[in-house]
N, C-alpha and C positions, 0 to 999 in steps of 0.2 A: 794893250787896249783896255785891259780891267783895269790896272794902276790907272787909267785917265779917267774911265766911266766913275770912280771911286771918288773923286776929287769935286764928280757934279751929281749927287746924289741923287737927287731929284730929277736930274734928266734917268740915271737909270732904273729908277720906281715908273717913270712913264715908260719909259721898254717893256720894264715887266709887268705891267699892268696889259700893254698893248698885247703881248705874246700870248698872258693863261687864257683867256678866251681862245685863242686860235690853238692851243696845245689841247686845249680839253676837248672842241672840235675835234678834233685828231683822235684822239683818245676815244670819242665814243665811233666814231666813224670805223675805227681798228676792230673794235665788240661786235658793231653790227657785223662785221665782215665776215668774225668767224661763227653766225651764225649759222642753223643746220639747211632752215630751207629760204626759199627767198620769201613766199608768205608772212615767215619771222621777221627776215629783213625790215620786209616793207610794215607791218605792226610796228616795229619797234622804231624805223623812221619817221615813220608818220605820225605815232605820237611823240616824239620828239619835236614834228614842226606843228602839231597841234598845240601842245605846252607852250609853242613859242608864239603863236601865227592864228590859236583856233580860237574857237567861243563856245562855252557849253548852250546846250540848246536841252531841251527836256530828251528828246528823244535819242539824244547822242553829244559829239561836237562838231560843229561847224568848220572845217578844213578850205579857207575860199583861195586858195591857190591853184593856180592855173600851172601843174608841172605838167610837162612829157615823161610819157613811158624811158625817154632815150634820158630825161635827167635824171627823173628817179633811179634807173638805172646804175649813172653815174656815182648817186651818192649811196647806194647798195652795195654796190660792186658787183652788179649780174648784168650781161646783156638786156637791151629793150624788146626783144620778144620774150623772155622767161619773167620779166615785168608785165606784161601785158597778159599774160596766161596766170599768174600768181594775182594780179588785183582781179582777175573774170571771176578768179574761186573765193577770194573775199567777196568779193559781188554775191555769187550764191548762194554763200553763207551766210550772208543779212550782216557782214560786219561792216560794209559800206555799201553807199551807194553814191550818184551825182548829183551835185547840188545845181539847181539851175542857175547856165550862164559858167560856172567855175568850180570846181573843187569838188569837195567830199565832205558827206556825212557820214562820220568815222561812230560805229558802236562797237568799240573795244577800249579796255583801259589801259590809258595814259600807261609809260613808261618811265 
């Protein structure tokens, strides 16, 4: 299979171009995972889809995504009630809040 991919070079620079994006995904997905509480988790998610997805605003950034407890979850790797108990205590902390209509006002920094 590599002796043939070798012959069309250019089709396997499109492979691997296609793949480091989705390896690096991976790769941070792996980091978040072995962190200590899910708090961190969720900090360190959410500025990951802030950098990708947000907007700085004065008072914070703008997060206008519409996840569930049960995705974020998903891309944490903790159950959706220890999601929902972990975003209430960033809530109390003043390190978000709801943006009307969608999302989050994230005041913590970027990752």
């Amino acid at each position: 299979m590599t002796a043939r991919l070798a012959r069309v070079p250019a089709l396997l620079i499109a492979l691997l171009e296609r793949e480091l994006p989705r390896s690096r995904r991976t790769v941070k997905r792996c980091v978040i995972g072995q962190l200590g509480t899910t708090e961190e988790r969720l900090r360190v998610e959410l500025s990951r889809l802030a950098a990708r997805w947000g907007s700085e605003r004065a008072d914070g950034t703008a997060l206008p995504l519409a996840l569930t407890h049960e995705t974020l979850g998903h891309l944490i790797g903790v159950r959706r009630p220890a999601v929902t108990t972990a975003l209430s205590n960033l809530t109390r902390a003043g390190e978000k809040e709801p943006l009307p209509g969608a999302g989050w006002l994230l005041r913590f920094t970027r990752g």
